[in-house]
C-alpha positions as CSV (number, residue, x, y, z in Angstrom):
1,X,193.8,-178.7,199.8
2,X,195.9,-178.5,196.3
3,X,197.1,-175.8,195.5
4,X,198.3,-176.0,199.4
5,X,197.4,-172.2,200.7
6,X,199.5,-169.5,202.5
7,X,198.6,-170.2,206.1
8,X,195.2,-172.6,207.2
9,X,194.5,-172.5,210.8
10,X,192.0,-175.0,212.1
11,X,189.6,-173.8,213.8
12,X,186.4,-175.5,216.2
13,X,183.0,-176.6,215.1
14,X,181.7,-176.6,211.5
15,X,179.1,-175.4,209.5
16,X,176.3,-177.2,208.6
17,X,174.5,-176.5,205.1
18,X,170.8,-176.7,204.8
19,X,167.7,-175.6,203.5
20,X,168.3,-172.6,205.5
21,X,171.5,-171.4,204.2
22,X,171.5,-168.0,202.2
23,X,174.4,-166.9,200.1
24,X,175.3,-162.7,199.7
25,X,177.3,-160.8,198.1
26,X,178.0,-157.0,196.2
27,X,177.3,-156.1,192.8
28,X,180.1,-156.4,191.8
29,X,180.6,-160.0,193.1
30,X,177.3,-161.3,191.6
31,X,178.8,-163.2,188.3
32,X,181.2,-165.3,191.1
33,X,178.2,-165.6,193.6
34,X,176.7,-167.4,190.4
35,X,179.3,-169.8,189.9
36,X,178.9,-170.5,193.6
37,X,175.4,-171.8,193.8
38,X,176.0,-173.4,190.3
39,X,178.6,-175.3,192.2
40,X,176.8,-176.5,195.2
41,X,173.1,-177.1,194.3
42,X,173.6,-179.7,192.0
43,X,174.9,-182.1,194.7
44,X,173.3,-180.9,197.3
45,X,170.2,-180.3,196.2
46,X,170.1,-177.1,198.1
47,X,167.8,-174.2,196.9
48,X,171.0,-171.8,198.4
49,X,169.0,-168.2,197.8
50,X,170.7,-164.9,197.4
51,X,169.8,-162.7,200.1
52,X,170.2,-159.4,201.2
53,X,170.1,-158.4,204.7
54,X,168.2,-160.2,207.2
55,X,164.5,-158.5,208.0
56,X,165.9,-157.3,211.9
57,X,169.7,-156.3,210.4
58,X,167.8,-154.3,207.4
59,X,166.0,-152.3,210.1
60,X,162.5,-152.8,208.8
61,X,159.5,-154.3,211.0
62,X,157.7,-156.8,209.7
63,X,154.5,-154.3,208.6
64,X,157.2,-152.0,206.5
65,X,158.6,-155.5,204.7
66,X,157.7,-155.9,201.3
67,X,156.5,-159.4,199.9
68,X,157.5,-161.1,196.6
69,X,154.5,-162.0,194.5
70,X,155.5,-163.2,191.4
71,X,157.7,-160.4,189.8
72,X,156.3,-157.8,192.2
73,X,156.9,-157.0,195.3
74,X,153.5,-155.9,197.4
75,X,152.6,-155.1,200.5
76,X,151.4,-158.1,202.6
77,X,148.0,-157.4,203.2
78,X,147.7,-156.1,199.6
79,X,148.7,-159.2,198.3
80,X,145.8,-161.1,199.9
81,X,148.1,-163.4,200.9
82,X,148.4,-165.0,205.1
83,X,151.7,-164.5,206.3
84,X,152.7,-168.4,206.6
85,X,152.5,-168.0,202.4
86,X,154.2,-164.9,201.4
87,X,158.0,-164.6,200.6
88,X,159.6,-161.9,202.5
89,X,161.7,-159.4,199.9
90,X,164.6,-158.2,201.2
91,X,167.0,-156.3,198.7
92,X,166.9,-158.1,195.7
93,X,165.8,-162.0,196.1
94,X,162.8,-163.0,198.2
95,X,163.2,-165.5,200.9
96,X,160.4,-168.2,202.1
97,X,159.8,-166.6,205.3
98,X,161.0,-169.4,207.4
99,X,164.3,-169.0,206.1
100,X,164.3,-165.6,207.4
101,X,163.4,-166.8,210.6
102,X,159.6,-166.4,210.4
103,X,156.7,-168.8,209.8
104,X,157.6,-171.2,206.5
105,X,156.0,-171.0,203.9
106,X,156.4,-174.8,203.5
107,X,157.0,-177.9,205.4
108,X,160.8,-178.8,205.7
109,X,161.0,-182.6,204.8
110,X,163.9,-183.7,207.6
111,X,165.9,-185.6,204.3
112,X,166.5,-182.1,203.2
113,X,169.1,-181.5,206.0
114,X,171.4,-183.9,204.1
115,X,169.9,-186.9,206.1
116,X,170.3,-185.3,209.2
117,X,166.9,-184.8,211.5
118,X,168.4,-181.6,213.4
119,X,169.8,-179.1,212.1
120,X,173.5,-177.8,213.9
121,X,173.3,-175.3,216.3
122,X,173.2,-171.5,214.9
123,X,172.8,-173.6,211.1
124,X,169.6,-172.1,210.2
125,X,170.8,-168.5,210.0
126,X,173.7,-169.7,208.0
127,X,175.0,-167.8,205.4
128,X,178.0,-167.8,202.7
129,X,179.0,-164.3,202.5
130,X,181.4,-163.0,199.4
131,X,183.1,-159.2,199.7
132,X,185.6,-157.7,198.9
133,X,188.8,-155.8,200.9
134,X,190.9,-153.4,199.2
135,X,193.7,-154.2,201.9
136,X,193.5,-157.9,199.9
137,X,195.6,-157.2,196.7
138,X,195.1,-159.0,193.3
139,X,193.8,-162.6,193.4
140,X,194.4,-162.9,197.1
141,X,191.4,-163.6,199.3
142,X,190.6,-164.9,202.8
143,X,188.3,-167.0,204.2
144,X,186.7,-167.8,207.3
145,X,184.2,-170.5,208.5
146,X,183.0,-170.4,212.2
147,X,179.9,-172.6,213.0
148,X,177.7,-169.5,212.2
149,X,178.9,-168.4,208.4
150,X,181.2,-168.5,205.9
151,X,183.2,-165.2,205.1
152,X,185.0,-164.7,202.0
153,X,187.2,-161.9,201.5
154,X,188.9,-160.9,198.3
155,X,190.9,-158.0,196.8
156,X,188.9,-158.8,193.4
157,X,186.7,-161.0,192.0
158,X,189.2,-163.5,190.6
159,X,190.2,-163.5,194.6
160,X,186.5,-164.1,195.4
161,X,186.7,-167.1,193.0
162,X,189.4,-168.7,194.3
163,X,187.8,-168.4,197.8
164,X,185.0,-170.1,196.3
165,X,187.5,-172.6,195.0
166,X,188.6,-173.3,198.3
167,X,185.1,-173.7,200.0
168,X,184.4,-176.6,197.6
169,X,187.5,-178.0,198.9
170,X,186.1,-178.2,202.5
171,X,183.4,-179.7,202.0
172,X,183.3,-184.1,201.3
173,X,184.3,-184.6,197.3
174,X,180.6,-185.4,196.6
175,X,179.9,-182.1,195.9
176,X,181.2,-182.1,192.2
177,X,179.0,-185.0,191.3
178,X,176.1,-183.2,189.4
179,X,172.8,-184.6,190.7
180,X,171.7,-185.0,194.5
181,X,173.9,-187.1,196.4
182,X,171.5,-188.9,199.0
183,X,172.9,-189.0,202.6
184,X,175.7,-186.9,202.4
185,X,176.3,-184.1,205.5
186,X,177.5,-181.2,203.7
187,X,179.7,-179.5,206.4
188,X,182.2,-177.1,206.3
189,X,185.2,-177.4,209.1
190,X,185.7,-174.4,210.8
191,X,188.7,-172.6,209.9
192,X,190.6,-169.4,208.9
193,X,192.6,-169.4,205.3
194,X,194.6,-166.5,203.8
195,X,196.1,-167.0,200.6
196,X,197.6,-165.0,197.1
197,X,199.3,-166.7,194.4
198,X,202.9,-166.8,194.1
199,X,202.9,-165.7,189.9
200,X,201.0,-164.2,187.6
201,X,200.9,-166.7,185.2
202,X,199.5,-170.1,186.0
203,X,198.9,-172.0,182.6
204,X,198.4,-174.7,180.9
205,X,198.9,-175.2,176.9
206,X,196.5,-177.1,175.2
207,X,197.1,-178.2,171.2
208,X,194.0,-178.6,169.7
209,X,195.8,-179.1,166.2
210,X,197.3,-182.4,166.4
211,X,193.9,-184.0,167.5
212,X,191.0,-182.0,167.8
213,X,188.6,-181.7,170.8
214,X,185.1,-180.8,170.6
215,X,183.9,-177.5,172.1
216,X,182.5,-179.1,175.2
217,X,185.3,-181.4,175.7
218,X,187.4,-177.8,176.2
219,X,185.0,-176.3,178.6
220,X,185.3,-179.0,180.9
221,X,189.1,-178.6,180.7
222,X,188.7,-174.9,181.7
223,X,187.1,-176.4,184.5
224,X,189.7,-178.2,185.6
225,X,191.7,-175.7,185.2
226,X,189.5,-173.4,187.4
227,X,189.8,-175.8,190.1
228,X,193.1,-175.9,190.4
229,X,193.5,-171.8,190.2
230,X,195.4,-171.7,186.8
231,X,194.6,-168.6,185.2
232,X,196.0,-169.1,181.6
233,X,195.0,-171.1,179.1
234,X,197.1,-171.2,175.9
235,X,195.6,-172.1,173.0
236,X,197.3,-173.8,170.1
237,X,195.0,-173.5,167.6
238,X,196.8,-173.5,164.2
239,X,200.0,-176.6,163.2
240,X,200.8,-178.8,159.8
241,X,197.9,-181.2,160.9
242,X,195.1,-178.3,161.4
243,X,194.0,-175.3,161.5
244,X,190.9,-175.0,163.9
245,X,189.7,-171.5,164.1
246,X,187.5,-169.7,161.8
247,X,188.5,-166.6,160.0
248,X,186.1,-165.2,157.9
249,X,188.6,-163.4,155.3
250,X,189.6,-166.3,154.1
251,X,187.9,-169.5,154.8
252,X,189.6,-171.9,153.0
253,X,191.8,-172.3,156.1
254,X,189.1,-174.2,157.6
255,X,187.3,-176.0,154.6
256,X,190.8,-177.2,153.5
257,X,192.7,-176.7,156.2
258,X,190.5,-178.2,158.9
259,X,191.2,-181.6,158.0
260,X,193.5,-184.7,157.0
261,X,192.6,-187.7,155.3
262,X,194.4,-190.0,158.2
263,X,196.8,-189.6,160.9
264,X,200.4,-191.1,162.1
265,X,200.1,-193.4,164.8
266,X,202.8,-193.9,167.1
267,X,205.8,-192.0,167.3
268,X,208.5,-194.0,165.3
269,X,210.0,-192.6,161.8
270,X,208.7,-195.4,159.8
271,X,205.3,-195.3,162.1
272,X,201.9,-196.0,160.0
273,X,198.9,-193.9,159.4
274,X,195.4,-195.1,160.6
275,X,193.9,-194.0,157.3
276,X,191.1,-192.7,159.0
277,X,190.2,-188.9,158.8
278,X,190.4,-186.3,161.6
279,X,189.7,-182.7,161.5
280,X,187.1,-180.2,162.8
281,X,187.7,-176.4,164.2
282,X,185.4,-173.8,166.1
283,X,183.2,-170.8,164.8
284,X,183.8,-167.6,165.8
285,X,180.6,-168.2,168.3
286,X,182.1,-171.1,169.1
287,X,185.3,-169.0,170.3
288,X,183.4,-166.1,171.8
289,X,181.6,-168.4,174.4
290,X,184.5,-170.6,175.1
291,X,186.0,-167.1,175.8
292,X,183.7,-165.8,177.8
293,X,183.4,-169.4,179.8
294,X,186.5,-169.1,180.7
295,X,186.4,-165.3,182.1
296,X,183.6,-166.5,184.2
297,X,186.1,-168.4,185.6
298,X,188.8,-166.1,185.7
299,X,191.0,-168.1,182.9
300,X,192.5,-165.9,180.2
301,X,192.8,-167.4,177.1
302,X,195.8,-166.8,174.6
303,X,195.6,-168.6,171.3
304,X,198.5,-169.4,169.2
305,X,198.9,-168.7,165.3
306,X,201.9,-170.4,164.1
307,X,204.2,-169.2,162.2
308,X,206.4,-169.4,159.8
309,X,207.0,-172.7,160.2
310,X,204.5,-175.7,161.5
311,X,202.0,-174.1,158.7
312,X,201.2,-176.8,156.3
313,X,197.5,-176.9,157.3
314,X,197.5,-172.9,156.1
315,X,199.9,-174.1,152.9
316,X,197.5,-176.6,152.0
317,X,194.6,-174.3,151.9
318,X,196.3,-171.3,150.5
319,X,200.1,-172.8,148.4
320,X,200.4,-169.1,147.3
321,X,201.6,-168.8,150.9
322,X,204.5,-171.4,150.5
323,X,208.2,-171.1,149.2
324,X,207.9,-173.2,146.1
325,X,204.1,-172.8,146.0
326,X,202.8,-176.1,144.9
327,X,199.8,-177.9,146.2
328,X,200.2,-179.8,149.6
329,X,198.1,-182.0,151.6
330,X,197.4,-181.4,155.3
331,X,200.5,-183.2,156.9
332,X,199.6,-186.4,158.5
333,X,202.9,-187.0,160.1
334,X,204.0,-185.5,163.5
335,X,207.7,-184.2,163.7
336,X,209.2,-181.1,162.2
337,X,208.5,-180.1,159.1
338,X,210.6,-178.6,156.4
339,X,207.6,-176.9,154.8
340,X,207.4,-173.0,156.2
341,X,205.4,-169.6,154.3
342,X,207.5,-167.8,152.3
343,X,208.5,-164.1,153.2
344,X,206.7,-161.9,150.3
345,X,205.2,-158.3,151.8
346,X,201.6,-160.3,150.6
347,X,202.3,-163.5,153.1
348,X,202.8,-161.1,156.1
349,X,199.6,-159.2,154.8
350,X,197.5,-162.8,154.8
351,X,198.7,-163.3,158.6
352,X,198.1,-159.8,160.0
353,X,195.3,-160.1,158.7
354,X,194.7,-163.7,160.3
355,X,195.6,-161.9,163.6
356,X,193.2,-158.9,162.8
357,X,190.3,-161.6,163.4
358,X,192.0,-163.5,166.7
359,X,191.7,-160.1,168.2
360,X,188.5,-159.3,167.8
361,X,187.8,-163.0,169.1
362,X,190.6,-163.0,172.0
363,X,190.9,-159.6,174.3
364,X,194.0,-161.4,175.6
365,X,197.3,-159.2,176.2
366,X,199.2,-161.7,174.7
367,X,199.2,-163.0,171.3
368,X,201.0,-166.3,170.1
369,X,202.7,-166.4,166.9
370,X,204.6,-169.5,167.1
371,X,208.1,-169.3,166.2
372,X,209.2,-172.2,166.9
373,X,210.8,-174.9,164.7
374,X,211.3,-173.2,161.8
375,X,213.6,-175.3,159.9
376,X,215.7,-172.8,157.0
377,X,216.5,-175.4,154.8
378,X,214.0,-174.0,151.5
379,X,214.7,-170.5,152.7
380,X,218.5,-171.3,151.9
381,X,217.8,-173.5,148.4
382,X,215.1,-170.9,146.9
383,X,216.6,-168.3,144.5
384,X,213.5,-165.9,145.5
385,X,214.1,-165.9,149.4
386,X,217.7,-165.3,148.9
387,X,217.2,-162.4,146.6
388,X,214.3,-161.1,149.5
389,X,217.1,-161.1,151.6
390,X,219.4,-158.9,150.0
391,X,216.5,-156.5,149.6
392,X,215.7,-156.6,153.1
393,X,219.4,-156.3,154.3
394,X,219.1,-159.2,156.0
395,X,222.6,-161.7,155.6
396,X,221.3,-164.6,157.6
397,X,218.2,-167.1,157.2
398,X,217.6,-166.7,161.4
399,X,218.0,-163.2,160.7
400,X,215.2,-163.5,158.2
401,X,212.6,-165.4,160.5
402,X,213.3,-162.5,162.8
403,X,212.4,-159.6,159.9
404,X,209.2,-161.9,159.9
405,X,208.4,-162.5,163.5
406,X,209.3,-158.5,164.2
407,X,206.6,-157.5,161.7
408,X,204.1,-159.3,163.3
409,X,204.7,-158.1,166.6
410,X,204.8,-154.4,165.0
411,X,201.2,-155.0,164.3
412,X,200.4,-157.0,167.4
413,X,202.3,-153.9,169.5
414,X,200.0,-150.8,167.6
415,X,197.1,-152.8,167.9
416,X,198.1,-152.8,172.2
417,X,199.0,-156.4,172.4
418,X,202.3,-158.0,173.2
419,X,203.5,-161.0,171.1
420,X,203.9,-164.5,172.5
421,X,206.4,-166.8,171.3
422,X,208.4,-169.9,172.1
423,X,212.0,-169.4,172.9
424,X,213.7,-170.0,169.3
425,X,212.7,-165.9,168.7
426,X,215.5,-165.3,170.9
427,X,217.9,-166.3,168.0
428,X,217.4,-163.1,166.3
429,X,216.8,-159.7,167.1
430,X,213.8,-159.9,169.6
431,X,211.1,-156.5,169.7
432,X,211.4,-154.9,173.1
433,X,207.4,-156.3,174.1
434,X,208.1,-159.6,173.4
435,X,207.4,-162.5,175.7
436,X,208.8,-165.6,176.1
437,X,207.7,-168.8,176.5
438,X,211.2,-170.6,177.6
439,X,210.4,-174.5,176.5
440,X,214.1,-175.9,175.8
441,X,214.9,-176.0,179.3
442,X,215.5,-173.3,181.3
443,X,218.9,-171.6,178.9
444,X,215.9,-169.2,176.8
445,X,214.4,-168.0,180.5
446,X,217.6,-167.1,181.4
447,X,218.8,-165.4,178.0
448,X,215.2,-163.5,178.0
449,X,214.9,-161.9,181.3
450,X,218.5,-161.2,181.0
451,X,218.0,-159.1,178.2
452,X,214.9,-157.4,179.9
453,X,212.3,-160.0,178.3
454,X,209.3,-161.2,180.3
455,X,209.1,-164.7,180.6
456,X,206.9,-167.7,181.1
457,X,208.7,-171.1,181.8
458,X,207.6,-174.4,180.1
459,X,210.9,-176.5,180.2
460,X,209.8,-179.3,178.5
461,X,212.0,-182.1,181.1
462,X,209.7,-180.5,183.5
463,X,206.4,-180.1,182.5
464,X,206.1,-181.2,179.1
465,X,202.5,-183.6,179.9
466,X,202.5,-185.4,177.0
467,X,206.3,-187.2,178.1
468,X,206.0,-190.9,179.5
469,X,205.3,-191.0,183.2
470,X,207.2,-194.3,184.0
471,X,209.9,-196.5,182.7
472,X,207.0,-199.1,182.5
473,X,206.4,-200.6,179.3
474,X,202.4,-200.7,179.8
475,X,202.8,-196.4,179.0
476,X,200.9,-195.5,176.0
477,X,203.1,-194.6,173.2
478,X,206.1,-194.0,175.5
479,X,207.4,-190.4,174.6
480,X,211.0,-188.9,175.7
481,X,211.9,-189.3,179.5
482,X,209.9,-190.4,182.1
483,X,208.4,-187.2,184.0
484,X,206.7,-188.8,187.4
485,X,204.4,-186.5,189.3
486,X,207.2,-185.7,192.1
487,X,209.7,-184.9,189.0
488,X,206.8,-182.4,187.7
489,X,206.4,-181.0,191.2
490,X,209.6,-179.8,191.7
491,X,209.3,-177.2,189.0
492,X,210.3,-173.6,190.0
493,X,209.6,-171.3,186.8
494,X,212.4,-168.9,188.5
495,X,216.1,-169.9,187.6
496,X,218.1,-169.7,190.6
497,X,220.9,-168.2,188.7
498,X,219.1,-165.0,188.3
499,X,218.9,-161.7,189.9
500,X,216.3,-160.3,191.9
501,X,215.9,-158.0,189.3
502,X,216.1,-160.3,186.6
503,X,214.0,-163.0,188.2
504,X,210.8,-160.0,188.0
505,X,211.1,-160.9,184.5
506,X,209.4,-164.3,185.2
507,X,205.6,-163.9,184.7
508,X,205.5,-167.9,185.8
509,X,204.6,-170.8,184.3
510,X,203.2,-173.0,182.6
511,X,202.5,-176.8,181.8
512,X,202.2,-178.1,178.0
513,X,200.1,-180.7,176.8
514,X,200.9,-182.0,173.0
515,X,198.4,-183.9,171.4
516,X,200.6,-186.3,168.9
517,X,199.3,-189.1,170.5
518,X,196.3,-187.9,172.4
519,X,193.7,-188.7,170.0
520,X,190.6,-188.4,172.7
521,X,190.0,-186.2,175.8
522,X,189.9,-189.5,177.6
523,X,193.8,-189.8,176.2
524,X,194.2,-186.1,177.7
525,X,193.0,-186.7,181.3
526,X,195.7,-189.5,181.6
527,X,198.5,-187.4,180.4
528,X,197.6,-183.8,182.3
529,X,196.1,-185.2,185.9
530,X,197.4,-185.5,188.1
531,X,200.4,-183.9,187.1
532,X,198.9,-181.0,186.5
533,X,197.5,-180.8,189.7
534,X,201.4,-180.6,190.9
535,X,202.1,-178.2,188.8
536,X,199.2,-175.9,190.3
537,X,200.5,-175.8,193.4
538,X,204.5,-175.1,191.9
539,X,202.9,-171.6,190.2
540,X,200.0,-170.9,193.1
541,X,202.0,-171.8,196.6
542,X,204.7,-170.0,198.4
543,X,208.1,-171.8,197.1
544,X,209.7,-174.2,199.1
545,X,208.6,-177.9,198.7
546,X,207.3,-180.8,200.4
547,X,206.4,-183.7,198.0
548,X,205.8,-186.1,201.3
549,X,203.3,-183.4,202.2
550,X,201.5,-183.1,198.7
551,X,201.3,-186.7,198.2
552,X,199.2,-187.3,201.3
553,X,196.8,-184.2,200.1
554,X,196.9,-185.5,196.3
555,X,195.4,-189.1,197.7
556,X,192.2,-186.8,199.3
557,X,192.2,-184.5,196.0
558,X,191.8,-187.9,193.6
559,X,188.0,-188.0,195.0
560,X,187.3,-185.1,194.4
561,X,189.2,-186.0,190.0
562,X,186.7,-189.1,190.7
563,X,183.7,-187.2,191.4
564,X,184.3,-185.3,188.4
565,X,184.6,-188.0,186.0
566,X,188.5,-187.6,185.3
567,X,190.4,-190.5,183.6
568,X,194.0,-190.0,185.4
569,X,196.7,-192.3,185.7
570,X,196.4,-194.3,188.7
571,X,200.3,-194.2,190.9
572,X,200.3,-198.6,190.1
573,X,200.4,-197.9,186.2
574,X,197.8,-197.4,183.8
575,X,194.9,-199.2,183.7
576,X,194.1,-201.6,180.8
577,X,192.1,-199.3,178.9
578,X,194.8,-196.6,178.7
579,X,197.6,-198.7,177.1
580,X,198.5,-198.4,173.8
581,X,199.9,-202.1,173.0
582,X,201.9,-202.6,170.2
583,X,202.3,-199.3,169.3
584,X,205.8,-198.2,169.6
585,X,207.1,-194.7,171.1
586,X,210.4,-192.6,170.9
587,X,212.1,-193.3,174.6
588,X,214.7,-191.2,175.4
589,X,217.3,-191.3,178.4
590,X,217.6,-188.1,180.4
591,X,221.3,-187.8,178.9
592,X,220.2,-188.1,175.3
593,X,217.7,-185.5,175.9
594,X,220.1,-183.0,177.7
595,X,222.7,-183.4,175.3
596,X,219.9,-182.8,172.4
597,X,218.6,-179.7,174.0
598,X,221.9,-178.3,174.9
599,X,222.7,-178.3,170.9
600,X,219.6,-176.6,170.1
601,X,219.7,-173.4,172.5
602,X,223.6,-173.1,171.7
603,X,222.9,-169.7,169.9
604,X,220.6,-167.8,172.3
């Protein structure tokens, strides 16, 4: 299983699904109970009822039962219906009566055991049942298959899920193919499985900016996501190449902003443009149900604004917001940018009010404002900044992006959210609530929780997904320094050189996935799995690794990527269709890159 669990003890037999098996749960369970016969009856072509108590558990004789008739439930004889036709009701769902143990209601066909004539022993009172146990705490859950039923146990419903998550994992990997699978046996192994998740933040970033990925294309991320128990997605909505969320106040963000007329291809300085336009963005329906997909499956998502720099898109929609003001073009090139918002009491206005909008869209607790790569070079040259400054009281241009970054986490704070930002905020005075995502290595994870900030981890010579993944000439569009899957998997978002009390400052982790040259979803599958399987198990298992030990489970969990249709790279190399030839990247060695990060965290 990836993520590997707690403890997994085997146990005898196994349980066999059928047309028989019932599924139950609480109230307060039903939206995961959902999700679970979602899952399983597609490939299993398994009806998989809800049920609520058997007829002889629920204390009722047969005469007191009530039947199902359409939408309402009548008493047999008053129906007018023989026994061998009615549906016995009992709680919510009505059963045909011969999966309650009674006469059928209709003739089993024997291919509906999954190609099996006879059904296990004890398999045709077999039933999933979800519940939960407030001894469990938050997100844990237990589960236990015996040739008789399935129990899951969860402190809360995201703990139910992952149980869930788990179950799939037990049975063959054809069960995430989404039509009937002919002559598969769908059993479950008996066993016993108690498990929690090590953090609290188990994430993936996602930059829909750079290239753009349809609505559906996301939902099926989320998915994946799902399946590996990461429980944060952030969302990078907004860069210099697009803005892709709709905000109603001012929509020229997304008629202007939305779009470039081509994009760079490759990574190199003097790299060329494919002339070809890109662009598109989601509604604010398309945001609410991507939302709400994703809380169904326990993922929170937290978008990112950026700010002030990487903000041509918003610059070319609105130049009022720019230091010199003049009319810009979405940027078409990837790299940092020298064009950032200017600091007037109206531009920090226009983006609380931007923010107004993302929360009415995102209930997050976190709120992403960017920060990052902020280059000070027109704040310096412009005669208007510099006189801002002396205004403010501010003496230096970090200072400055500070005043700015503060003021929208003022807002963010008295609205009760807590602002999100990448670890270059921690060059200036940093408000109290502020959390940190710690990119440039590990140095800004140590600075933050040091100075009492909560922290997510993202060092990018860890888990940076869009880096090469081999010294192999056939990667597409080579990027940085090789990051293998047993590289990625021996990330621990908790630097040792911390505290105990410091190191409660880590929240976990997360792995990022930049989209420069990721121009398709297809593009995206290679880059994220299965790394990103490894890094699932880094933020979900105990710590302490095994790689030998993963690798042998990872070979199982790629059928299960197969089933599901996902395009990762293969351990030989990629295959044909994934190469970029021609195209020319931006290798570095892992010394160059150290020596590059090590100058830019010198002041934090």
């Amino acid at each position: 299983m990836i993520p590997r669990p707690v403890t997994t003890i085997p146990g005898t037999g196994e349980l066999v699904l059928d047309r028989s098996t019932t599924l139950t749960a609480p109230a307060e369970l039903t939206a995961v109970l959902t999700w679970l016969q979602g899952a399983l009856r597609p490939a299993t072509g398994l009806p998989l009822r809800e049920t609520g108590l058997p007829l002889r558990e629920a204390g009722l004789p047969l005469r007191e039962a009530e039947l199902s008739v359409g939408e309402t439930s009548l008493p047999l004889r008053e129906a007018g219906l023989p026994l061998r036709e009615a549906e016995l009701s009992v709680g919510e769902t009505g059963l045909p009566m011969g999966e309650s143990g009674l006469v059928e209601a209709f003739p089993r066909n024997p291919q509906d055991s999954g190609g099996a004539t006879e059904l296990a022993a004890g398999s045709a009172l077999a039933t999933i049942t979800l519940e939960l146990d407030t001894s469990l705490g938050a997100e844990a859950y237990r589960l236990r298959v015996t040739p008789e039923a399935a129990t899951i146990s969860a402190g809360d419903a995201a703990g139910a899920f992952y149980g869930c998550q788990s179950l799939l994992q037990l049975l063959p990997p054809a069960i995430h193919r989404r039509a009937p699978v002919a002559g598969q046996r769908w059993a479950l192994p008996a066993v016993e499985i108690h498990d929690a998740p090590r953090f609290v933040w188990r994430g993936a970033m996602l930059d829909v900016a750079r290239h753009f990925m349809p609505k559906h294309d996301v939902l099926r991320f989320i998915d994946l996501m799902a399946l590996h128990r990461l429980n944060t997605l952030h969302w990078h909505l907004t860069d210099d190449q697009g803005w892709r969320v709709e905000i109603r106040r001012y929509p020229r963000l997304t008629d202007v902003g939305a779009w470039r007329h081509e994009s760079q291809v490759g990574a190199a300085r003097d790299a060329p443009t494919d002339g070809r336009p890109h662009g598109g963005f989601y509604t604010q329906d398309d945001i609410r149900e991507i939302v709400a997909y994703a809380a169904l499956r326990h993922i929170t998502i937290v978008p990112e604004i950026e700010s002030p720099g990487h903000v041509q898109a918003a610059l070319a929609a609105y130049p009022q917001l720019g230091v010199s003001g003049r009319q810009l073009e979405v940027f078409t090139r990837w790299g940092v940018n020298p064009n950032v918002l200017n600091v007037e009491e109206s531009t920090v206005d226009f983006f609380t009010g931007v923010l107004d909008e993302v929360l009415e869209l995102f209930p997050s607790r976190y709120i992403g404002v960017g920060g990052d790569e902020c280059p000070k070079d027109q704040w310096r040259a412009d005669p208007r900044t510099q006189q801002r400054m002396a205004e403010l009281g501010i003496s230096t241009e970090e200072g400055l992006q500070a005043w700015f970054i503060r003021r929208l986490d003022d807002h963010l704070t008295a609205a009760g959210r807590r602002l999100f930002g990448w670890d270059e905020i921690l060059e200036g005075d940093v408000a109290p609530g502020a959390t940190i995502a710690s990119w440039r290595g590990m140095t800004g994870a140590v600075s933050a929780a040091r100075r009492g900030h909560d922290v997510v981890a993202c060092p990018d010579d860890l888990v940076y997904l869009d880096y090469r993944q081999s010294e192999s000439a056939d990667e597409p569009i080579p990027v940085s320094i090789p990051l293998t899957v047993e590289d990625v998997y021996a990330f621990d978002p908790v630097p040792p050189e911390l505290t105990p009390a410091e190191a409660r400052h880590i929240l976990g982790g997360q792995a990022n996935i930049w989209t420069e040259h990721a121009d398709s979803p297809r593009t995206v599958d290679y880059l994220a799995f299965p790394r990103l399987c490894a890094v699932a198990e880094a933020l979900w298992s105990p710590a302490g690794r095994d790689y030998p030990d993963f690798a042998q489970r990872l070979q199982q969990h790629l059928a299960r990527l197969d089933a599901l249709g996902v395009e990762y790279r293969h351990a030989d190399g990629p295959r044909p269709w994934q190469r970029r030839p021609g195209i020319p990247g931006r290798p570095d060695t892992r010394e160059q890159r150290a020596a590059h990060i090590a100058h830019l965290v010198s002041n934090i």
